[in-house]
PDB file of N, CA, C and O in Angstrom:
ATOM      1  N   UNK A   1       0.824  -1.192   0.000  1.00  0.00           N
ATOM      2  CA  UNK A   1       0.000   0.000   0.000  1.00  0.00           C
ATOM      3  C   UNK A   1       0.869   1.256   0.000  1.00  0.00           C
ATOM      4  O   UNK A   1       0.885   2.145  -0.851  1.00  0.00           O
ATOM      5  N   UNK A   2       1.723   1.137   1.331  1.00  0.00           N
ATOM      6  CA  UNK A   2       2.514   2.477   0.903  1.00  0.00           C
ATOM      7  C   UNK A   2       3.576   2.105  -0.737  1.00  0.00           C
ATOM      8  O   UNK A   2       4.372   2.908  -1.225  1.00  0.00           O
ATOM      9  N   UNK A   3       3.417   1.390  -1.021  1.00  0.00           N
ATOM     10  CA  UNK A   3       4.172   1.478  -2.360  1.00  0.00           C
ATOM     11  C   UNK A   3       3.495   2.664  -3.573  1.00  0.00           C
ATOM     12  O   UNK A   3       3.842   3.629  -4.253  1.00  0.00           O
ATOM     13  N   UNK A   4       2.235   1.753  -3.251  1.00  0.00           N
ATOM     14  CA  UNK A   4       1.104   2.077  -4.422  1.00  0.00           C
ATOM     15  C   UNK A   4       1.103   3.623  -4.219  1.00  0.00           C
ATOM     16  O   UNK A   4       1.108   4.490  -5.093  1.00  0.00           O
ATOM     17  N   UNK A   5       1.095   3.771  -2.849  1.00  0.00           N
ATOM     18  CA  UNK A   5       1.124   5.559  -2.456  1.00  0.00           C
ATOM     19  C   UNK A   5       2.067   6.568  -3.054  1.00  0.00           C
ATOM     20  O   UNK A   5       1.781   7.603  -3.658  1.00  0.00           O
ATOM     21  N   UNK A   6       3.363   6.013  -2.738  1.00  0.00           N
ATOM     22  CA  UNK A   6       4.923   6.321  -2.959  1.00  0.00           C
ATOM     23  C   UNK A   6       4.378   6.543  -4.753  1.00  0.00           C
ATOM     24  O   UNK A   6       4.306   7.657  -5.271  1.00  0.00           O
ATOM     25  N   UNK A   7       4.071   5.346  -5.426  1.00  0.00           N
ATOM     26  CA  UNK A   7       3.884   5.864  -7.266  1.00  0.00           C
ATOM     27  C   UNK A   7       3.046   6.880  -7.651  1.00  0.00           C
ATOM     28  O   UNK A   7       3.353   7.633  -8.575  1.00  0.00           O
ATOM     29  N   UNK A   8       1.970   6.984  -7.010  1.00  0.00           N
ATOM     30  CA  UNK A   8       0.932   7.899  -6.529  1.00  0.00           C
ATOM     31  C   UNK A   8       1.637   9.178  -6.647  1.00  0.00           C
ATOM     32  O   UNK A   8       1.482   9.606  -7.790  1.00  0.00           O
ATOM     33  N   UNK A   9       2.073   9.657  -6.205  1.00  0.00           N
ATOM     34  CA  UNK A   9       2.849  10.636  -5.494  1.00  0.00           C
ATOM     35  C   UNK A   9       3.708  10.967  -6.497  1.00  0.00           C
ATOM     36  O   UNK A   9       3.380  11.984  -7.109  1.00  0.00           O
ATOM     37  N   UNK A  10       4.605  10.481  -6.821  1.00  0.00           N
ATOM     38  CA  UNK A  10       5.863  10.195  -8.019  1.00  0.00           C
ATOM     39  C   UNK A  10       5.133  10.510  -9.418  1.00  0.00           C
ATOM     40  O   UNK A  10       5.656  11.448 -10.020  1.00  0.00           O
ATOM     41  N   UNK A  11       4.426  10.130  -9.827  1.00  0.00           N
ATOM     42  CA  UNK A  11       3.556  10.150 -10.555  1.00  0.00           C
ATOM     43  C   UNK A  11       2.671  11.726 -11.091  1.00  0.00           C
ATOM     44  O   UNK A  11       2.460  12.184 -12.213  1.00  0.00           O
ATOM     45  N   UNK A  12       2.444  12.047 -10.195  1.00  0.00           N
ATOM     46  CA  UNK A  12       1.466  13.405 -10.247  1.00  0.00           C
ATOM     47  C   UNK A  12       2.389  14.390  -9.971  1.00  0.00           C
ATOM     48  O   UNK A  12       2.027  15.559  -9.838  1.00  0.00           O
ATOM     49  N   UNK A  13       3.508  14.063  -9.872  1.00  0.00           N
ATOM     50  CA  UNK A  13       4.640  15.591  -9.648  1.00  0.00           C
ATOM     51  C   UNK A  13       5.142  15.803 -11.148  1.00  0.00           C
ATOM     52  O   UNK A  13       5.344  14.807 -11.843  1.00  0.00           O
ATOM     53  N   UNK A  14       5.313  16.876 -11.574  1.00  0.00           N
ATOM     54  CA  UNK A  14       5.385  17.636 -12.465  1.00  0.00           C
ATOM     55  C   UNK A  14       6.945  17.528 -12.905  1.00  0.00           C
ATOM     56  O   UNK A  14       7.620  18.220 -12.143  1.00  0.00           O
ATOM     57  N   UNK A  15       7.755  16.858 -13.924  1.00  0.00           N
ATOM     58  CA  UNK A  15       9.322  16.273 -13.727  1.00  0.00           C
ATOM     59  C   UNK A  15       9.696  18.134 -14.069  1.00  0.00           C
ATOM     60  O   UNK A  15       9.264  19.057 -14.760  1.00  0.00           O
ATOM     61  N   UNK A  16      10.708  17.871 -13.121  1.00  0.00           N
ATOM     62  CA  UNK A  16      12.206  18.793 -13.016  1.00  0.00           C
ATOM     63  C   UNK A  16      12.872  19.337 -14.085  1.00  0.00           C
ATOM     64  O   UNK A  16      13.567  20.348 -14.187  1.00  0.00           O
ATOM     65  N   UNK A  17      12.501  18.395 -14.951  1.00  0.00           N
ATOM     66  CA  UNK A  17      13.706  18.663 -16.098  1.00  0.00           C
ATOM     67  C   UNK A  17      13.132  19.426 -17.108  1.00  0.00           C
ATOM     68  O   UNK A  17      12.075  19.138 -17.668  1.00  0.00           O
ATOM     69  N   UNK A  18      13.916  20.526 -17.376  1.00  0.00           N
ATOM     70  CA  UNK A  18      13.588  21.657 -18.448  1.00  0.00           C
ATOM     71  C   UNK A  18      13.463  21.373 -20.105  1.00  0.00           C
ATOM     72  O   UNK A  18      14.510  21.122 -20.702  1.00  0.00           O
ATOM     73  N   UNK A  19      12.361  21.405 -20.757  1.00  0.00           N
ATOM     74  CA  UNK A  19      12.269  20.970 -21.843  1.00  0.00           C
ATOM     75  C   UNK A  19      13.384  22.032 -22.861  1.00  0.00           C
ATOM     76  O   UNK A  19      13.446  23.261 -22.861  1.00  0.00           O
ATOM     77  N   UNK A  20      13.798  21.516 -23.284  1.00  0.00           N
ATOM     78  CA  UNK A  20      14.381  22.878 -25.046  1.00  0.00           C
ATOM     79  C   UNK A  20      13.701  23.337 -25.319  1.00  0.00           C
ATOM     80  O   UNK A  20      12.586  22.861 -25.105  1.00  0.00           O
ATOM     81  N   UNK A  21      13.843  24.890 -26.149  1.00  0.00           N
ATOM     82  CA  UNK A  21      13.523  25.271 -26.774  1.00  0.00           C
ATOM     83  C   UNK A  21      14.123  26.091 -27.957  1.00  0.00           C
ATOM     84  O   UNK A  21      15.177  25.706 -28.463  1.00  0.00           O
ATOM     85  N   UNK A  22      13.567  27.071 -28.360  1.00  0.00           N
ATOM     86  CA  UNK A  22      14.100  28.068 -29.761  1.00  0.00           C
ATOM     87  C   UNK A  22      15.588  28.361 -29.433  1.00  0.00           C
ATOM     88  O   UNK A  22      15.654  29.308 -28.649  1.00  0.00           O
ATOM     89  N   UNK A  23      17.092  27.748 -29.849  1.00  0.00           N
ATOM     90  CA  UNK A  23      18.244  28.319 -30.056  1.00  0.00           C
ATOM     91  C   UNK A  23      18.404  28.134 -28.503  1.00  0.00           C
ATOM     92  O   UNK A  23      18.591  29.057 -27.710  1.00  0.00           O
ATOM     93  N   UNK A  24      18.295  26.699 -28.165  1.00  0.00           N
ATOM     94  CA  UNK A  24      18.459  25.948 -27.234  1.00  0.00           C
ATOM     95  C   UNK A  24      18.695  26.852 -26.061  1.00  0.00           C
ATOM     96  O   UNK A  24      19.622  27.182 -25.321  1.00  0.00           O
ATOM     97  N   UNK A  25      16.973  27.183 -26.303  1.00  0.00           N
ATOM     98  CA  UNK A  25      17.402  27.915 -24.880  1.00  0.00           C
ATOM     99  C   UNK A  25      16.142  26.686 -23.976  1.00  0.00           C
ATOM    100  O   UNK A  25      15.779  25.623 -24.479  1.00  0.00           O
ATOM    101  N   UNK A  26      15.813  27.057 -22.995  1.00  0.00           N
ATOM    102  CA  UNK A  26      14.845  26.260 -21.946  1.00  0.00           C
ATOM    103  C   UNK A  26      13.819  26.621 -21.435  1.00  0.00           C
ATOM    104  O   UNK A  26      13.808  27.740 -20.921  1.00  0.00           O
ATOM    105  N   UNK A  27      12.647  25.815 -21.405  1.00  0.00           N
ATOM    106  CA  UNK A  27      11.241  26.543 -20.604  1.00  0.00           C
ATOM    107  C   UNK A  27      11.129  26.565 -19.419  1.00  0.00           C
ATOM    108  O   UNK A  27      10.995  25.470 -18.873  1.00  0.00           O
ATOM    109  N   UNK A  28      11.137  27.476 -18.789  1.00  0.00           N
ATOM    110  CA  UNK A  28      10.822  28.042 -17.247  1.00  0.00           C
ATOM    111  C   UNK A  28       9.964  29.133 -17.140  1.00  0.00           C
ATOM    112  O   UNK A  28       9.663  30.051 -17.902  1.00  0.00           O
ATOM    113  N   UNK A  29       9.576  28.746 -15.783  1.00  0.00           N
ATOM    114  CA  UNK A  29       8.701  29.872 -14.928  1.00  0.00           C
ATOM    115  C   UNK A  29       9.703  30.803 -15.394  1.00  0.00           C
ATOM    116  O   UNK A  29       9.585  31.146 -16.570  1.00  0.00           O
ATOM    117  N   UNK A  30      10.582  31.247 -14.789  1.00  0.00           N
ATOM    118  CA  UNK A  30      11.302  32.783 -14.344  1.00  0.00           C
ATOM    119  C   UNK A  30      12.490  32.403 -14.971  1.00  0.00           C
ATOM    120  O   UNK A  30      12.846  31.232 -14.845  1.00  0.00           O
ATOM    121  N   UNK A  31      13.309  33.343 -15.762  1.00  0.00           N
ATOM    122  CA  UNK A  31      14.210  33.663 -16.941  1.00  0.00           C
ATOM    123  C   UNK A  31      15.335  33.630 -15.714  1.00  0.00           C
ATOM    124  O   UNK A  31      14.832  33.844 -14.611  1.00  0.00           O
ATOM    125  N   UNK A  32      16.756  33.401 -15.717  1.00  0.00           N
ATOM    126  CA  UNK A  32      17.742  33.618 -14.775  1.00  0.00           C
ATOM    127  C   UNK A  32      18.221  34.709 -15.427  1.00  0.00           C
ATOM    128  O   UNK A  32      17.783  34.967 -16.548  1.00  0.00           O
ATOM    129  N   UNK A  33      19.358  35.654 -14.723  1.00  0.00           N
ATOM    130  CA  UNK A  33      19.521  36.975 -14.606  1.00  0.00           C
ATOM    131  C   UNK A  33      20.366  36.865 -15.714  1.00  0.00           C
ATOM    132  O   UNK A  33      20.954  37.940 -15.605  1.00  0.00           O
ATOM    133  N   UNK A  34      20.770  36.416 -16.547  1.00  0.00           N
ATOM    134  CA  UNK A  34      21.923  36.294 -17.869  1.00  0.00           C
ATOM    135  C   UNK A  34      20.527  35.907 -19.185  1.00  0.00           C
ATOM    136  O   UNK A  34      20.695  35.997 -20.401  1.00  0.00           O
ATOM    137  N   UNK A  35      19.449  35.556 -18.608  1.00  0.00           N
ATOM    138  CA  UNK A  35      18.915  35.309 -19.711  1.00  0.00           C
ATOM    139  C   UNK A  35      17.564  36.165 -19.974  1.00  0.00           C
ATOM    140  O   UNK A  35      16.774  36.636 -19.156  1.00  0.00           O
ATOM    141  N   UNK A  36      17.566  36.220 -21.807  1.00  0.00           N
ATOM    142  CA  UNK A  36      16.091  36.801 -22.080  1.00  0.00           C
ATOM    143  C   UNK A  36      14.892  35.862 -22.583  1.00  0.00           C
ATOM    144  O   UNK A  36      15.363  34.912 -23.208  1.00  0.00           O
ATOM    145  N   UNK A  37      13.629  35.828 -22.516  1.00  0.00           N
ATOM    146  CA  UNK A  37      12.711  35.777 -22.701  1.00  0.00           C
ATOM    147  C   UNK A  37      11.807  36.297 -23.940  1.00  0.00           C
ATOM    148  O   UNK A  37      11.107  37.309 -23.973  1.00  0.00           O
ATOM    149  N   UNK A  38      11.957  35.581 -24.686  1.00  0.00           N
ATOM    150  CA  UNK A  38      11.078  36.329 -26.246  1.00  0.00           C
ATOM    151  C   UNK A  38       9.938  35.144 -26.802  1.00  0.00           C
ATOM    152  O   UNK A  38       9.252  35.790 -27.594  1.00  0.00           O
ATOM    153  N   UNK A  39       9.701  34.517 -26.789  1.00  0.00           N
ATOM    154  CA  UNK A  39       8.624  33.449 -27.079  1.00  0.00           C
ATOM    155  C   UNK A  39       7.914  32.665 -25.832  1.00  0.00           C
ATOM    156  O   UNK A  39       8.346  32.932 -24.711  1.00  0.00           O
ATOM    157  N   UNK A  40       7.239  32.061 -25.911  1.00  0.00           N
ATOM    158  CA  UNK A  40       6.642  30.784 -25.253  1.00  0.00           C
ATOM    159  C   UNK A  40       6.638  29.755 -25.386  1.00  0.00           C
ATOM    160  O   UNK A  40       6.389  29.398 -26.537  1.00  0.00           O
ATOM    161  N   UNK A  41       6.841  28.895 -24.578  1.00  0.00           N
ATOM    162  CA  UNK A  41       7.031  26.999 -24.839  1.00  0.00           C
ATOM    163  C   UNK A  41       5.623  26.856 -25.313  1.00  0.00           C
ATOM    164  O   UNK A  41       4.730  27.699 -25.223  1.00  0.00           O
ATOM    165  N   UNK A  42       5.567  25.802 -25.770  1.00  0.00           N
ATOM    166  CA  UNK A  42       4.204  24.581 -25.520  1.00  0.00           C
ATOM    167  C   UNK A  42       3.464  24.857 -24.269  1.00  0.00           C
ATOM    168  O   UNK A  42       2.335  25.323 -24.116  1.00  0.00           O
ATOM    169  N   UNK A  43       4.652  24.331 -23.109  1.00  0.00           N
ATOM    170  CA  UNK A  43       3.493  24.266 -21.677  1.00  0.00           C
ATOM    171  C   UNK A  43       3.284  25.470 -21.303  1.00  0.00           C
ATOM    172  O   UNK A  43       3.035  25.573 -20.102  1.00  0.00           O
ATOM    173  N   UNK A  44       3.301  27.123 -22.333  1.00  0.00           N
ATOM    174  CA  UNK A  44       2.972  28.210 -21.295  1.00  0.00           C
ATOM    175  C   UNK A  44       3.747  28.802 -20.752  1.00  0.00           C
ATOM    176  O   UNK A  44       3.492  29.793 -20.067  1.00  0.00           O
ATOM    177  N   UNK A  45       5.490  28.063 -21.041  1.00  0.00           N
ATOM    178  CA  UNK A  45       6.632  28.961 -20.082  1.00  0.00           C
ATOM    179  C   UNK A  45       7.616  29.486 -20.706  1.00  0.00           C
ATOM    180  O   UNK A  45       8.170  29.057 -21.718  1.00  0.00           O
ATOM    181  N   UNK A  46       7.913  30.706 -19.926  1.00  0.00           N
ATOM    182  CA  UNK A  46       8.673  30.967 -21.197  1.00  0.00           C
ATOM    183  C   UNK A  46      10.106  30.283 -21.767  1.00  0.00           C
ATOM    184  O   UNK A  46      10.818  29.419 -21.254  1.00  0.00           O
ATOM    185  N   UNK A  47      10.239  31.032 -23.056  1.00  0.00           N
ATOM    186  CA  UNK A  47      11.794  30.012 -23.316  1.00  0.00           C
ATOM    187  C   UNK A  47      13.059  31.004 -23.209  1.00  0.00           C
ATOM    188  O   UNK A  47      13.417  31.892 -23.983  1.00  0.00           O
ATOM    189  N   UNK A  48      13.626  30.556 -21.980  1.00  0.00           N
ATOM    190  CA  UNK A  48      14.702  31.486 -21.594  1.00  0.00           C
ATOM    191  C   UNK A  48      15.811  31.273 -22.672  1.00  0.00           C
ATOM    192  O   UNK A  48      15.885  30.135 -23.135  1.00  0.00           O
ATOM    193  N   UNK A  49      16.677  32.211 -23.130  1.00  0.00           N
ATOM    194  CA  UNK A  49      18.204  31.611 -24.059  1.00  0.00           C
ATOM    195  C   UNK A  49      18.739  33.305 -23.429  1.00  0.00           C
ATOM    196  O   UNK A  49      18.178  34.386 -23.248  1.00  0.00           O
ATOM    197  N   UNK A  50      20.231  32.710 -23.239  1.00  0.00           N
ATOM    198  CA  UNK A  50      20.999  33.062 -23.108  1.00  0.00           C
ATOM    199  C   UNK A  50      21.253  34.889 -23.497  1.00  0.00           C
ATOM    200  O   UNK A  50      21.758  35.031 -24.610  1.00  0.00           O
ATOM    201  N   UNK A  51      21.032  35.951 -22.901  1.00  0.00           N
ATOM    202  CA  UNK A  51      21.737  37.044 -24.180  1.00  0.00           C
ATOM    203  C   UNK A  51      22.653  36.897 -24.731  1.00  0.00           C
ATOM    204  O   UNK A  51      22.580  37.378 -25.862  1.00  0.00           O
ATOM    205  N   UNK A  52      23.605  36.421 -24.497  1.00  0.00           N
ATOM    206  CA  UNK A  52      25.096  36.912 -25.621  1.00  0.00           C
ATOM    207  C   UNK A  52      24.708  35.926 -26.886  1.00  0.00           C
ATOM    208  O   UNK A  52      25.427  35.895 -27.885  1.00  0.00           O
ATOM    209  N   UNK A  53      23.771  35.293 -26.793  1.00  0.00           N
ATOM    210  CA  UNK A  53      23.275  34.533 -28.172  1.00  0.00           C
ATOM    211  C   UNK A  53      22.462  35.633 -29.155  1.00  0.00           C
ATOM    212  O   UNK A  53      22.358  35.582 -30.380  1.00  0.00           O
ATOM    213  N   UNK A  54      21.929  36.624 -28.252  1.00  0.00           N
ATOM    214  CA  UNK A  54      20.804  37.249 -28.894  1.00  0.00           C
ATOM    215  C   UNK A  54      21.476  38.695 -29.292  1.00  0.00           C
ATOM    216  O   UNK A  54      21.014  39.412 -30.180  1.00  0.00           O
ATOM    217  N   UNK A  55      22.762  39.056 -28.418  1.00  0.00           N
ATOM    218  CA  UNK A  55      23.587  40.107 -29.307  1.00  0.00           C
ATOM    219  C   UNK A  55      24.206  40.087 -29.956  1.00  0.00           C
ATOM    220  O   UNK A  55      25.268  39.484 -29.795  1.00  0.00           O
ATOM    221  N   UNK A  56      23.903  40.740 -31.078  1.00  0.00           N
ATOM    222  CA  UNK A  56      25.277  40.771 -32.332  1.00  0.00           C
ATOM    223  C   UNK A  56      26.044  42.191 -32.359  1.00  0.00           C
ATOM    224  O   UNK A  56      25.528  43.273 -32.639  1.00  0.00           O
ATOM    225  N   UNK A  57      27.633  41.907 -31.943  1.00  0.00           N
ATOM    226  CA  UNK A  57      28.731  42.728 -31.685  1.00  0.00           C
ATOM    227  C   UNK A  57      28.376  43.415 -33.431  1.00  0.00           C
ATOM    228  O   UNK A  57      27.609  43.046 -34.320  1.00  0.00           O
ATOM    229  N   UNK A  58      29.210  44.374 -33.334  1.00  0.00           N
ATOM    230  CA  UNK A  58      29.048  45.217 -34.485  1.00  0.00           C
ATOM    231  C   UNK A  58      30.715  44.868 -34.702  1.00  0.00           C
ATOM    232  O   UNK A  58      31.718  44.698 -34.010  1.00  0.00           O
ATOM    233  N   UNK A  59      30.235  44.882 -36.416  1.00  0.00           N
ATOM    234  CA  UNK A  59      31.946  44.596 -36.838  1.00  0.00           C
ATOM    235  C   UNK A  59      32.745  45.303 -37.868  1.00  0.00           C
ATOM    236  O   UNK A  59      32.244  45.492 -38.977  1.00  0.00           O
ATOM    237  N   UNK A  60      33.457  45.544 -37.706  1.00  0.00           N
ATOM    238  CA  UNK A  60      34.682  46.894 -38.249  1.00  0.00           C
ATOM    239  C   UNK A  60      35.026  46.343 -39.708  1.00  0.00           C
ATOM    240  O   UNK A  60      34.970  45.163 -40.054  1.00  0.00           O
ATOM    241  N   UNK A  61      35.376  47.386 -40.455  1.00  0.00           N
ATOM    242  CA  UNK A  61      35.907  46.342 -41.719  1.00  0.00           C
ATOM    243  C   UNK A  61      37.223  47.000 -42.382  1.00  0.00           C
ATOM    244  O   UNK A  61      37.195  48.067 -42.995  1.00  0.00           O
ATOM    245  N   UNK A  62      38.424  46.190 -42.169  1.00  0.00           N
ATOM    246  CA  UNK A  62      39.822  46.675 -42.185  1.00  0.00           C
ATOM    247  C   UNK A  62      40.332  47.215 -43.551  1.00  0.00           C
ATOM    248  O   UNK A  62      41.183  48.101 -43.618  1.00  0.00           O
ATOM    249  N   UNK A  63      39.718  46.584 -44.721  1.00  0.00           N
ATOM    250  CA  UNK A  63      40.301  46.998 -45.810  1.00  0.00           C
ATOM    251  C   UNK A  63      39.119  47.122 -46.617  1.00  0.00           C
ATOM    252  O   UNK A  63      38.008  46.970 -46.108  1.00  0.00           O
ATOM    253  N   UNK A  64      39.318  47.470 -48.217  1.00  0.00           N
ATOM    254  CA  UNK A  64      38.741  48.629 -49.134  1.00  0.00           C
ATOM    255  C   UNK A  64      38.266  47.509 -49.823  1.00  0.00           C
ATOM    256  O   UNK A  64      38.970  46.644 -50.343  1.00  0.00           O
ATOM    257  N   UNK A  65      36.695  47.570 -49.801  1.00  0.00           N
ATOM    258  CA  UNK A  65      35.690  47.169 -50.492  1.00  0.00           C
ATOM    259  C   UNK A  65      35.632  47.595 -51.775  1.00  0.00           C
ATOM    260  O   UNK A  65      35.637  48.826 -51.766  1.00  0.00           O
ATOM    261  N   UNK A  66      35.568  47.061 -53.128  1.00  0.00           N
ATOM    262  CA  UNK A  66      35.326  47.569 -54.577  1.00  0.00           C
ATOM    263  C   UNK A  66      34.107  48.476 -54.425  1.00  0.00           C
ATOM    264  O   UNK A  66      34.182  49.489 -55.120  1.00  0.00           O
ATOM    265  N   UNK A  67      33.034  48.362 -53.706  1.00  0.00           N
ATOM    266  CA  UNK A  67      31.772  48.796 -54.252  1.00  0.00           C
ATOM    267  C   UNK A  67      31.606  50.240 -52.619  1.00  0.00           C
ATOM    268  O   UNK A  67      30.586  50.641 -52.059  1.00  0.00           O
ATOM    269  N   UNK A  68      32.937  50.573 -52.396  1.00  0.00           N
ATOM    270  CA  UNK A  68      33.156  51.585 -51.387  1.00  0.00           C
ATOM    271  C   UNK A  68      34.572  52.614 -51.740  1.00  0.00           C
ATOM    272  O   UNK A  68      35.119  53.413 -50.980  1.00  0.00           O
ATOM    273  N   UNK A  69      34.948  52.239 -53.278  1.00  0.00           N
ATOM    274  CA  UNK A  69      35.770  53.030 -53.487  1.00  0.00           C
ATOM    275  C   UNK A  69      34.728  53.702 -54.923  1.00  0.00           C
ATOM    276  O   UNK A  69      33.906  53.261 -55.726  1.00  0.00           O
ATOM    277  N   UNK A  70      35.466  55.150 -54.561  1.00  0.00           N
ATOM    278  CA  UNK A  70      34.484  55.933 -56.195  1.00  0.00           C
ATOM    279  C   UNK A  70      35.125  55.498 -57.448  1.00  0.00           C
ATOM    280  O   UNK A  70      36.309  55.169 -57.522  1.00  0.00           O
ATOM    281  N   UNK A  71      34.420  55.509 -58.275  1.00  0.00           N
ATOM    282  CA  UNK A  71      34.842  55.137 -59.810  1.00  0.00           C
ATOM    283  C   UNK A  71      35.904  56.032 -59.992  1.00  0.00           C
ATOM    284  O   UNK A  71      35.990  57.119 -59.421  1.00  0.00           O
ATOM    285  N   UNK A  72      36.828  55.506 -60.901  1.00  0.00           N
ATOM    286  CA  UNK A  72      38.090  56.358 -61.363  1.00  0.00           C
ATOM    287  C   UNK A  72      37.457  56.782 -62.600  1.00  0.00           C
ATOM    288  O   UNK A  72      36.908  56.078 -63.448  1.00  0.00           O
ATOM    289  N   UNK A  73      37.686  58.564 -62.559  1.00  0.00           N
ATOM    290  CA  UNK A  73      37.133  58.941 -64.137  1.00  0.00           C
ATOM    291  C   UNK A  73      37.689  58.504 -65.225  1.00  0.00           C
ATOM    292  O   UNK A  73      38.798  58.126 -64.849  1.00  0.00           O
ATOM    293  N   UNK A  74      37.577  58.263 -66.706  1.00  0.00           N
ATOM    294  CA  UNK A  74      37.449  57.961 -67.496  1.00  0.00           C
ATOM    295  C   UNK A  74      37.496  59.162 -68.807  1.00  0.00           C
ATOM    296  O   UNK A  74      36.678  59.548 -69.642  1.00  0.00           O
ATOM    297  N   UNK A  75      39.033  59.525 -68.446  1.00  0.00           N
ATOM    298  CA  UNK A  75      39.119  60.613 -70.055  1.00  0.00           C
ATOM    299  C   UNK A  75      40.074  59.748 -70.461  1.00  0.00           C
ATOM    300  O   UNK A  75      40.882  58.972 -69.950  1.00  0.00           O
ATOM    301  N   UNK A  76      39.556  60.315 -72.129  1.00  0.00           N
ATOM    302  CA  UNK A  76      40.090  59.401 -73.726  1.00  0.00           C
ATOM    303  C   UNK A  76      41.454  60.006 -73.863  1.00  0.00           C
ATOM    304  O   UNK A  76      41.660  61.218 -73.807  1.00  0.00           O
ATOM    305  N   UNK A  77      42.336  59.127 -74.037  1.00  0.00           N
ATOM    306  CA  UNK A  77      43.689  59.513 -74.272  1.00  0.00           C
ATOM    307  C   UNK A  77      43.716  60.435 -75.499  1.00  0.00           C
ATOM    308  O   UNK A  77      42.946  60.025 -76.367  1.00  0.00           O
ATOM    309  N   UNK A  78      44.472  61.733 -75.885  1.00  0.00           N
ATOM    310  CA  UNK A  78      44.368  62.186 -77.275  1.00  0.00           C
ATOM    311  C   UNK A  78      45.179  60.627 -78.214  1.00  0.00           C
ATOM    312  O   UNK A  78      45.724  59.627 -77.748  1.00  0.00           O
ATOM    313  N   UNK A  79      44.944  61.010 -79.514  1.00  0.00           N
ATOM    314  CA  UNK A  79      45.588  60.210 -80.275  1.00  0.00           C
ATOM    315  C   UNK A  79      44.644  59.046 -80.756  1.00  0.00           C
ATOM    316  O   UNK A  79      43.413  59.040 -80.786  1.00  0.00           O
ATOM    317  N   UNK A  80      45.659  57.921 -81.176  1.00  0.00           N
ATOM    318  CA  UNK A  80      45.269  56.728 -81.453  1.00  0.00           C
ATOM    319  C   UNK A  80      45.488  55.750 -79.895  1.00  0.00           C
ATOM    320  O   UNK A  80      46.433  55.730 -79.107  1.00  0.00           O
ATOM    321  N   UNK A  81      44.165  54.999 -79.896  1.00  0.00           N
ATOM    322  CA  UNK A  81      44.381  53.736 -78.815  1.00  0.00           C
ATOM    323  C   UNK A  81      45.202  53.037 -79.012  1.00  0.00           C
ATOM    324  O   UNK A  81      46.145  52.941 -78.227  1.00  0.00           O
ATOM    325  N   UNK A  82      45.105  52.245 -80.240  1.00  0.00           N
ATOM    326  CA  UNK A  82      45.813  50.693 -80.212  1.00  0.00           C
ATOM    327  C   UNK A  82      47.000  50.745 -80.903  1.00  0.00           C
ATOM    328  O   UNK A  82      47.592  49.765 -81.355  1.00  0.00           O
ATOM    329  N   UNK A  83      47.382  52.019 -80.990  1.00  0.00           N
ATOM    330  CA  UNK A  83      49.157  52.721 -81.227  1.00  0.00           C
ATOM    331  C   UNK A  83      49.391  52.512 -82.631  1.00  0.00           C
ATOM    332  O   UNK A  83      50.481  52.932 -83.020  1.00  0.00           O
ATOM    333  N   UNK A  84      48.393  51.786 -83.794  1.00  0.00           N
ATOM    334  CA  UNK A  84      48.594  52.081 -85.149  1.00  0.00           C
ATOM    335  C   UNK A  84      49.163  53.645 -85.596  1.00  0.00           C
ATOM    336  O   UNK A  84      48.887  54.400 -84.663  1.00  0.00           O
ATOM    337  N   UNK A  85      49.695  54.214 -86.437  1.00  0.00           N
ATOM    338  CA  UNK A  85      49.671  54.772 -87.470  1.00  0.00           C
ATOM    339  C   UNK A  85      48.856  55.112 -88.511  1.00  0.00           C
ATOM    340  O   UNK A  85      48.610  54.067 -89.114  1.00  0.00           O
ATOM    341  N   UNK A  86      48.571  55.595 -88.782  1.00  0.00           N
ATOM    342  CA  UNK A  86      47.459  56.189 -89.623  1.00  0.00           C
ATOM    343  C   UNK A  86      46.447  56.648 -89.514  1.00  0.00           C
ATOM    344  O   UNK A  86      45.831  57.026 -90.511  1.00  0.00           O
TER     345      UNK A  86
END
């Protein structure tokens, strides 16, 4: 009997273990102090992930892009181009 009780019991408690969610973050009641909160699980809770997942550092760019330098003008040499004569 107390067995049957003991499963009873075991049984109707709600398991511990935090399901996954979106960009493996986890469903909980209450977000821990490193983490944000932007969606909802399945069961209603939210899905905590991490911030430094959710910030993107801004990034510098060391050298000269083609489509960030201005066009070089374009005057016609006097003369002939292709160095013929005549």
């Amino acid at each position: 009997m107390k067995l049957l009780l003991f499963l009873l019991i075991l049984l109707a408690m709600e398991p511990v273990v935090s399901a996954e969610c979106w960009m493996n973050g986890h469903c909980r009641l209450v977000c821990k102090s490193d983490e944000d909160s932007l969606i909802r699980c399945s069961n209603r809770k939210r899905c905590c992930v991490l911030s430094r997942y959710l910030t993107v550092q801004p990034m510098t760019v060391e050298r000269i892009q083609p489509w960030t330098v201005p066009p070089m003008s374009k005057i016609k040499p006097k003369g002939n181009i292709n160095g013929y004569r005549g």
